[in-house]
C-alpha positions as CSV (number, residue, x, y, z in Angstrom):
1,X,0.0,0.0,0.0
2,X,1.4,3.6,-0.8
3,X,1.3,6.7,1.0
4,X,-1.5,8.1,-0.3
5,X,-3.6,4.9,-0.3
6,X,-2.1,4.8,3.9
7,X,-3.3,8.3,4.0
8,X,-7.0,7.4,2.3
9,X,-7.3,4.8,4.4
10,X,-6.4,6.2,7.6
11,X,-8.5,9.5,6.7
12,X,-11.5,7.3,6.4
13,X,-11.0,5.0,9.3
14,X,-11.1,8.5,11.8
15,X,-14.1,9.8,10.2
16,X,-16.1,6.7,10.7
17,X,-15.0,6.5,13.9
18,X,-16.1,9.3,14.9
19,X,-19.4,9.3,13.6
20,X,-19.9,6.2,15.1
21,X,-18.7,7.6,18.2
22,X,-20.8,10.7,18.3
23,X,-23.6,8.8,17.5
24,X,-23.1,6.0,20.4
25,X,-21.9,8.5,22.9
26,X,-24.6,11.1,22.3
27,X,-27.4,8.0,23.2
28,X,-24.8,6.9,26.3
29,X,-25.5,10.6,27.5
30,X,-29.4,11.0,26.7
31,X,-30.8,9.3,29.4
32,X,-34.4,9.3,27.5
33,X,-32.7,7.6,24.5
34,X,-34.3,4.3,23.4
35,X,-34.0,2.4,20.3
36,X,-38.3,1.5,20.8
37,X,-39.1,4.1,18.4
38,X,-37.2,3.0,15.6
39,X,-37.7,-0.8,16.3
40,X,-41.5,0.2,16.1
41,X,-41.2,1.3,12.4
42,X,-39.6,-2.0,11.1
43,X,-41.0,-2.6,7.4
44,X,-38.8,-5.4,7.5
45,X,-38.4,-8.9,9.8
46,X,-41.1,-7.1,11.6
47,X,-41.7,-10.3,13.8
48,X,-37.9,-10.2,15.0
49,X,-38.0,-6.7,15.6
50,X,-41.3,-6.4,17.8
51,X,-39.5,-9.8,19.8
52,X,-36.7,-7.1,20.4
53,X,-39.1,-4.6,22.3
54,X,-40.0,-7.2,24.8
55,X,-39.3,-5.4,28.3
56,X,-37.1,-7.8,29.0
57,X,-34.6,-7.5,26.0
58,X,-34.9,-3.5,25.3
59,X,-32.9,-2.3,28.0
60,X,-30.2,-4.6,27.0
61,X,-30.5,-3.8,23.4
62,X,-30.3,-0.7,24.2
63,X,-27.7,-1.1,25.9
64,X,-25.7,-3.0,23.3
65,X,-26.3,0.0,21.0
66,X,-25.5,2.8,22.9
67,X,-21.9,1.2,23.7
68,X,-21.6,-0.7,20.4
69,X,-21.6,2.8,18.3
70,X,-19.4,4.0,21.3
71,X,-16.9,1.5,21.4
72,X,-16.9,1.1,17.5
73,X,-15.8,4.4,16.9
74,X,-13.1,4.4,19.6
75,X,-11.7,1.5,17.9
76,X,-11.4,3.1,14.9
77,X,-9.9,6.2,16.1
78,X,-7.8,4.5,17.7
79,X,-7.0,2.0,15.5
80,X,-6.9,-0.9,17.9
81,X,-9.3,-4.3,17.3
82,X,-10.3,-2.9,14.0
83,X,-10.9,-6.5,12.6
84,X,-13.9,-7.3,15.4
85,X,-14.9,-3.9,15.8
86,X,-15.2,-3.7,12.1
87,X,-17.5,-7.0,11.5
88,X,-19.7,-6.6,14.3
89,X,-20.3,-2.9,13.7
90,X,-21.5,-4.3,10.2
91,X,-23.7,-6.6,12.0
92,X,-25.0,-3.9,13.6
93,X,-25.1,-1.5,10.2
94,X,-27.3,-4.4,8.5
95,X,-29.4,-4.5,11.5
96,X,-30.7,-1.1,11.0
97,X,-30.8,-1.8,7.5
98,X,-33.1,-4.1,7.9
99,X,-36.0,-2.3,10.0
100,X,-36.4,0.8,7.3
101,X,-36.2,-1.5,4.6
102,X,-39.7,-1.7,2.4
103,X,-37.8,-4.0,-0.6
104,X,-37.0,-2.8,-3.0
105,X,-37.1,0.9,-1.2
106,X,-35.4,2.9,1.4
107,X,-37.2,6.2,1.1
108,X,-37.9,7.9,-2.1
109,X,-34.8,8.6,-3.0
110,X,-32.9,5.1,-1.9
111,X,-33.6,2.3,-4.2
112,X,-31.6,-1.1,-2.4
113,X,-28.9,1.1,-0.8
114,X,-28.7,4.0,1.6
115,X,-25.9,4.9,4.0
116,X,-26.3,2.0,6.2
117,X,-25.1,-0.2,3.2
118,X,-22.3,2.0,2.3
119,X,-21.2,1.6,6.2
120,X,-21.2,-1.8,6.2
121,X,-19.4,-1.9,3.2
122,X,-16.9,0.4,4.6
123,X,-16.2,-1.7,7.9
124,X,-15.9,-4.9,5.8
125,X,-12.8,-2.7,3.7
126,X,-11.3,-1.8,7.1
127,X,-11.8,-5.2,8.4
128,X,-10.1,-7.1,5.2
129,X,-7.4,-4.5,4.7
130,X,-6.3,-4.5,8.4
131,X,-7.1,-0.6,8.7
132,X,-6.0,-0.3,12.3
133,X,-2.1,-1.2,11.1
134,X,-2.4,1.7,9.3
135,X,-1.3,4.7,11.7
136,X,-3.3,2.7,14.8
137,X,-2.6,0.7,17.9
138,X,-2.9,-2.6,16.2
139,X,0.8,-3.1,15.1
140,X,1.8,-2.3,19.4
141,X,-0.8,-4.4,20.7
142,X,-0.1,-7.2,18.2
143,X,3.3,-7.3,19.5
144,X,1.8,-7.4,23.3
145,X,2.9,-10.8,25.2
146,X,-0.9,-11.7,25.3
147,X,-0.8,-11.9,21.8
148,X,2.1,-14.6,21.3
149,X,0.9,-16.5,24.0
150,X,-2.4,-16.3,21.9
151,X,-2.0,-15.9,18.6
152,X,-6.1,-16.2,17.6
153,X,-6.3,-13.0,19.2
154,X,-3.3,-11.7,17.0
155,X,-5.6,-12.1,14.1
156,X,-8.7,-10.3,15.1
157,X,-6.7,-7.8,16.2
158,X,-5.8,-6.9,13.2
């Protein structure tokens, strides 16, 4: 990889991150946040989705998203467990996919792909192109004792 594709890369891998931080952080700080309202709207799997307003899985869904978008978007700015962070924030990308999707629509002006798509897309790159050894922690932490003594985690590190 050359400079400028290094550059790209890195470039894209902090403004991800941070809009997947602002977006988890700001639902970690709003106290009133809930992911009900959306959930509520699902076009889509609409059987799986009204299982996950059950009283007894929302607050841990909630939860999982709040800190998920939070957590994903320190990864990436940080560049450290890109390769997890990276797949199961695509999990999480097709997951809202899912809800607004009315096939073959998105909204009037989304026909089969909308930004969720193009995220999860993204996070697959940065997964498969290792983007956290590009100006991240990754390359340090894979070089962390922990890591020789288990080398599995050497690979979803990054």
């Amino acid at each position: 990889m050359n400079y400028s594709q290094k550059l790209s890369l890195f470039f894209l891998r902090l403004a991800m991150g941070w809009m997947m931080f602002y977006a988890g952080i700001t639902k970690v700080l709003n106290p009133a946040w809930s992911a009900a309202g959306y959930l509520k709207g699902a076009k889509t799997f609409v059987g799986f989705y009204q299982w996950l307003l059950d009283p007894a899985i929302l607050p841990w869904l909630n939860l999982v998203n709040e800190w998920g978008l939070t957590l994903l978007g320190v990864s990436l700015i940080f560049g450290v467990f890109v390769r997890l962070s990276s797949v199961l924030g695509a999990v999480l990308m097709l997951l809202y996919y899912f809800v607004i999707l009315d096939f073959p629509y998105l909204n009037p002006n989304s026909f089969l792909v909308d930004q969720h798509i193009i995220f999860t897309l993204v996070l697959l790159l940065f997964a498969n192109l290792r983007a956290g050894r590009v100006w991240g922690l990754e390359n340090w932490c894979s070089n962390l004792l922990v890591c020789s003594k288990f080398p599995r985690l050497r690979n979803w590190l990054g």
